[in-house]
C-alpha positions in Angstrom: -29.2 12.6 -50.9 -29.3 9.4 -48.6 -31.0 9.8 -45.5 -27.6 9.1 -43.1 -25.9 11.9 -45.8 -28.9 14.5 -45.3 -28.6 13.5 -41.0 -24.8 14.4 -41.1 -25.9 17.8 -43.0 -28.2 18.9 -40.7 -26.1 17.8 -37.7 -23.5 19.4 -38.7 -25.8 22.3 -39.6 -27.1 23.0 -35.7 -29.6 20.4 -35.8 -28.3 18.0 -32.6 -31.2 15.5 -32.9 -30.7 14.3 -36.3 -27.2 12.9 -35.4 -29.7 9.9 -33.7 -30.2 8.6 -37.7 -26.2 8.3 -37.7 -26.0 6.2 -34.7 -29.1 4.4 -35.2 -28.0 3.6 -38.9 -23.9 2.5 -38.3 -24.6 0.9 -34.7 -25.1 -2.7 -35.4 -22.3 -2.2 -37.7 -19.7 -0.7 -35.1 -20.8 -3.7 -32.6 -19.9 -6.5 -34.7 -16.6 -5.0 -35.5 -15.5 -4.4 -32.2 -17.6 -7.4 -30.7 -14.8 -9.6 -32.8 -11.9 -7.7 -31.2 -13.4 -7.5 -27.6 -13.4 -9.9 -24.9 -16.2 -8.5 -22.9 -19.6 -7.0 -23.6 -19.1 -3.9 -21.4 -16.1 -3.0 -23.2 -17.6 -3.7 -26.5 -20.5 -1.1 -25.5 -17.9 1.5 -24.2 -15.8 1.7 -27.2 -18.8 2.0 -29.6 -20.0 4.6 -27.2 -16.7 6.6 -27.7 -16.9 6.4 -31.1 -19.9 8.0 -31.5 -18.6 10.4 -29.5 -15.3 11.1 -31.2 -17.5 11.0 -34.5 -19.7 13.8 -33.0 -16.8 15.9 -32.2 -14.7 15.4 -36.0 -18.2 15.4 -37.6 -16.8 18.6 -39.4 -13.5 17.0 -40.3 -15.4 14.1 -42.2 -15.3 13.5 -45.9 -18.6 13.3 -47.3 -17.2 11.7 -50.5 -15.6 8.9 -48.0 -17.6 6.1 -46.7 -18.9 6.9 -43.2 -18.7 3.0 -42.2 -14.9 2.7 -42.9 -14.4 6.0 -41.1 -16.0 5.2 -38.3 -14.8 1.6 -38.1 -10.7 3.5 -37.7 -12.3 5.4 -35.3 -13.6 2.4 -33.0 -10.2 0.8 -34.3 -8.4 3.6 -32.4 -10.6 3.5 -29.4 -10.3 -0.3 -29.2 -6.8 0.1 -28.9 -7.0 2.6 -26.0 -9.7 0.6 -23.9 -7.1 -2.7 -24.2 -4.4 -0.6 -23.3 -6.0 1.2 -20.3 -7.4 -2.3 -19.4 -3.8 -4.1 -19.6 -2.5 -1.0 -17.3 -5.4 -1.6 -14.9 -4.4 -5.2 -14.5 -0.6 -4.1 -14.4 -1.1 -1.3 -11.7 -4.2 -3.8 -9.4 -1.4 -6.6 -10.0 1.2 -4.2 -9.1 -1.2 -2.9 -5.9 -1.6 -6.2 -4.7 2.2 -7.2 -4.6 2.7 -4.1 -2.3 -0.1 -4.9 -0.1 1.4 -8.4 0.1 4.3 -6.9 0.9 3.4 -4.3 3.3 1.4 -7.5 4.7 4.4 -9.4 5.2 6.2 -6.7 6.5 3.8 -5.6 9.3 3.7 -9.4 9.9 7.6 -9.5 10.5 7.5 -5.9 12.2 4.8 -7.6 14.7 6.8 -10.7 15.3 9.7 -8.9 15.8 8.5 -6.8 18.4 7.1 -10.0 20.1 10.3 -11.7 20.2 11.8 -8.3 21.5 9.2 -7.9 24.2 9.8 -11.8 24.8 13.3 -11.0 25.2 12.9 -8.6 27.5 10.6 -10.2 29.2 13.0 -13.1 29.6 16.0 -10.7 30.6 13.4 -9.4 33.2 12.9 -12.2 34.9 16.7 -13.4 34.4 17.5 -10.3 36.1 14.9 -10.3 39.0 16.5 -14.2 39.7 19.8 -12.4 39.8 19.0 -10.0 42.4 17.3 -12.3 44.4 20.8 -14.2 44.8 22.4 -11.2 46.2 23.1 -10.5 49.4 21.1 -8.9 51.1 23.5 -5.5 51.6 23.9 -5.7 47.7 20.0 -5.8 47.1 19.6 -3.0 49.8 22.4 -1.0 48.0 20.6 -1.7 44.0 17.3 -0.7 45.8 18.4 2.7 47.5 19.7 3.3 43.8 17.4 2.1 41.5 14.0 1.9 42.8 14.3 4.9 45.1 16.3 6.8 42.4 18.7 8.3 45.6 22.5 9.5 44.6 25.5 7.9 46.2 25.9 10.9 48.9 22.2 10.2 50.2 23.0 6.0 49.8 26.5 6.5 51.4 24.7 8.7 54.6 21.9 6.2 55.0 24.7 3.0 55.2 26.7 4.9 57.3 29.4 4.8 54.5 31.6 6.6 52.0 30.2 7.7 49.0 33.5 6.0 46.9 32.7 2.8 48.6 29.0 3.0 47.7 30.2 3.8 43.7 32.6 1.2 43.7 30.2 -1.6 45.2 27.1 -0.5 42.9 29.8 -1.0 40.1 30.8 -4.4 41.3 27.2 -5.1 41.6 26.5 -4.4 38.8 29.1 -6.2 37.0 27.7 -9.2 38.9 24.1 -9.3 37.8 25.7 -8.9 34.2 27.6 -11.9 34.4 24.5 -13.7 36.1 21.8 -12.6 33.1 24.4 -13.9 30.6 24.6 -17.1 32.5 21.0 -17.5 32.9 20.1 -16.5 28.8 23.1 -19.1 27.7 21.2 -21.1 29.7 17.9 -20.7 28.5 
């Protein structure tokens, strides 16, 4: 019995050292063949590593009347397959992770400019508006001011004028209606 027949005995018979004369014996042999079908050295090592490991594991499913080269060759062939595959889906899903950073790149870029041109906006409208009220009369300021900035309802407005509370509604309205037209003239403007 040949000393790589007599290892695979005795590891398969409890003895977990003697699988070492195995690997040591079909190593070289397993690099070369998956040296030719590997691009890299790392993934060469890794796929003769799982081989050895696979063999360890179907040890008791082997053949001793079969050659232990060809069957561990489809072994690494099998593994080789596996490491390409799960290489091609790492490239496919780091590929596929950059596009959506890109893209949640871009969109936080758009979101950001967005909300610049929006606080632009306003700030334009702001100042559009503050130019509008500084137009009005000085009654219409006084009434927008009781309004808006002091937060007081008509009845209190209307008491502190010495008016009606309709007339104080119906003049904020018109007011209103004025600084509209006057921001809309101002942005066509801008």
């Amino acid at each position: 019995m040949n000393p790589v027949t007599a290892a695979i005995h005795a590891t398969l018979n409890g003895n977990r050292d003697a699988y070492r004369i195995v690997v040591e014996s079909e190593q070289a042999m397993l690099f070369a063949y998956a040296s030719l079908r590997l691009p890299d050295k790392e993934l060469v090592e890794e796929a003769v590593q799982q081989t050895f490991i696979a063999a360890w594991e179907q040890l008791a499913d082997f053949d001793k009347a079969r050659d232990l080269g060809v069957w561990l060759r489809a072994i690494c062939f099998y593994k080789i397959k596996a490491l390409l595959k799960r290489r091609q889906l790492d490239g496919h899903n780091r590929r596929t992770a950059t596009e959506r950073l890109q893209q949640l790149i871009v969109q936080a870029a758009a979101e950001r400019l967005d909300a610049e041109e929006q606080h632009d906006a306003s700030a334009r409208r702001a100042d559009h508006l503050q130019a509008c009220l500084d137009n009005l009369a000085e009654q219409a300021r006084t009434l927008v001011e009781l309004r808006y900035n002091e937060g007081a309802k008509s009845q209190q407005i209307a008491e502190t004028l010495e008016r009606t509370p309709s007339w104080v509604t119906t003049t904020l309205s018109r007011v209103r209606k004025q600084l509209k037209v006057c921001i809309e003239q101002r942005e066509v403007q801008a």
